[in-house]
N, C-alpha and C positions, 0 to 999 in steps of 0.2 A: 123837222120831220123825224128825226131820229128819235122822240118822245113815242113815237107809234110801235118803236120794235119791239119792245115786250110785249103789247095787247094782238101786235101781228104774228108773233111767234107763237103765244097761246091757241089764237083764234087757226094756228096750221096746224097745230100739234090734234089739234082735238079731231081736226079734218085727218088726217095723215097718220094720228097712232106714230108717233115718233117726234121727240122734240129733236132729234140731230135733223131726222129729214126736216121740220121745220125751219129749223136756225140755216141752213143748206137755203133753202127757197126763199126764207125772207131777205136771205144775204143777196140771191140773185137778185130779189126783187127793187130790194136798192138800187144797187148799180144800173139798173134800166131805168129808174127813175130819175137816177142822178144823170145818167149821160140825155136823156129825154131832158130833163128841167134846167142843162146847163144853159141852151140859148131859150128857153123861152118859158114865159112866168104858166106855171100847172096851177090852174084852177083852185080845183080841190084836191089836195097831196093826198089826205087820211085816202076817201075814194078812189084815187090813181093806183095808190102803193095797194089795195086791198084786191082792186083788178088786175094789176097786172100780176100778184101775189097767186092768183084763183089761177089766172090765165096759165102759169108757171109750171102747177099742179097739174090740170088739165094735159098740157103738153106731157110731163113727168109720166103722168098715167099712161098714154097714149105710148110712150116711149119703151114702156116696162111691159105693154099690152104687146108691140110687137117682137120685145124681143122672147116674151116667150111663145110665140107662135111661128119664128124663123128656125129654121132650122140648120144646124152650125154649120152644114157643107158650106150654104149661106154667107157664112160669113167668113169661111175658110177661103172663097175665090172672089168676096168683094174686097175692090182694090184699095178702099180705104183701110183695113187693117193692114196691108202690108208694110213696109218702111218707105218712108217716103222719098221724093227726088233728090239727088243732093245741093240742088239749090233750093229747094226743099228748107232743108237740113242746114242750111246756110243762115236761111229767114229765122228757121225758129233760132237758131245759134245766137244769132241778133237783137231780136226779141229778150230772149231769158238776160242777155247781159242788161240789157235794158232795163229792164224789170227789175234786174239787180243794184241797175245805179238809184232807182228809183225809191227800191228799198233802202240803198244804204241812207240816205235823205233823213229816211223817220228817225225818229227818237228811239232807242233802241227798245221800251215798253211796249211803246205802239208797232213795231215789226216784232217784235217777241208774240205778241199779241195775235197779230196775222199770222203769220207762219204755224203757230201753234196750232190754229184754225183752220187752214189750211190746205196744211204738208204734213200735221199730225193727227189731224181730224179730233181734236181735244173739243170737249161742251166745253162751252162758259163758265160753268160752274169750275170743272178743273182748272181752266185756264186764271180762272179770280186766284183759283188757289194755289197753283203754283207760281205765279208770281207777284202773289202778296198783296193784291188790290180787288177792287170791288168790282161784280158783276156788269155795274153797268161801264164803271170805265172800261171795261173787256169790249163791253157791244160797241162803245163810241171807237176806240182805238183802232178796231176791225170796219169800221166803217168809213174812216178816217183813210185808213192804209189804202183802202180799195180807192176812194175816191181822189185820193194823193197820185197811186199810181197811174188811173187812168187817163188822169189830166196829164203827167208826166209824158208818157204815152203815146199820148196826141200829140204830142209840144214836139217831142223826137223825130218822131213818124213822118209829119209834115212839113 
């Protein structure tokens, strides 16, 4: 399936006017198809990934539609931006080290890779370029990471 991410990233960019916002969506798009297609065989993957890719957008829009129609008192006295519980605070604590054992795991390319992607919001193209490989090894590595972690994740979690 991972053969689909460049004609997917095209085919968002042209929709979206932004290949970062596209390579962003078609990365989400992944990971729901990955966590969908772990227990059970997807059809037609190209079709799946290209819906739930659309579907992704849709949402994206809707999301950007209300928040410029809120107005920030709005969001000044919803309790989701405040700071959270400290058990709260505890979970995500848990969480991040998690995520970090998970990362320590990769090959240090493939977490260069992600992180890059990210924590630095680096394109592909930079990220090929500064650390010396090719574009697409960038896309697998980054897809890799994701799908590494979440299995990890899951494994810890439960």
């Amino acid at each position: 399936m991972e053969h689909y991410y460049r004609e997917l990233v095209s085919f968002l960019s042209a929709r979206l006017g932004n290949r970062q916002a596209a390579e962003d969506v078609a990365h989400d798009a992944y990971l729901r198809v990955l966590e969908r297609g772990e227990g059970e065989q997807i059809e037609h993957p190209r079709a799946f990934l290209y819906r739930t890719a659309l579907n992704l957008v849709i949402d994206r829009h809707r999301r950007q539609q209300v928040r410029q129609v809120e107005p920030l008192e709005v969001l000044d006295h919803d309790e989701r931006w405040h700071s959270p519980a400290p058990t709260q605070h505890m979970q995500l604590d848990q969480r991040l080290a998690l995520m970090q054992r998970a990362l320590d795991e990769l090959a240090p390319v493939c977490r260069d890779s992600f992180l890059l992607r990210k924590l630095d919001g680096l394109s592909h193209p930079q990220i090929a370029e500064r650390l010396g490989i090719s574009r697409s090894l960038v896309e697998k590595h980054i897809v890799n990471a994701m799908k590494h972690c979440r299995v990890r994740m899951r494994q810890w979690e439960s």
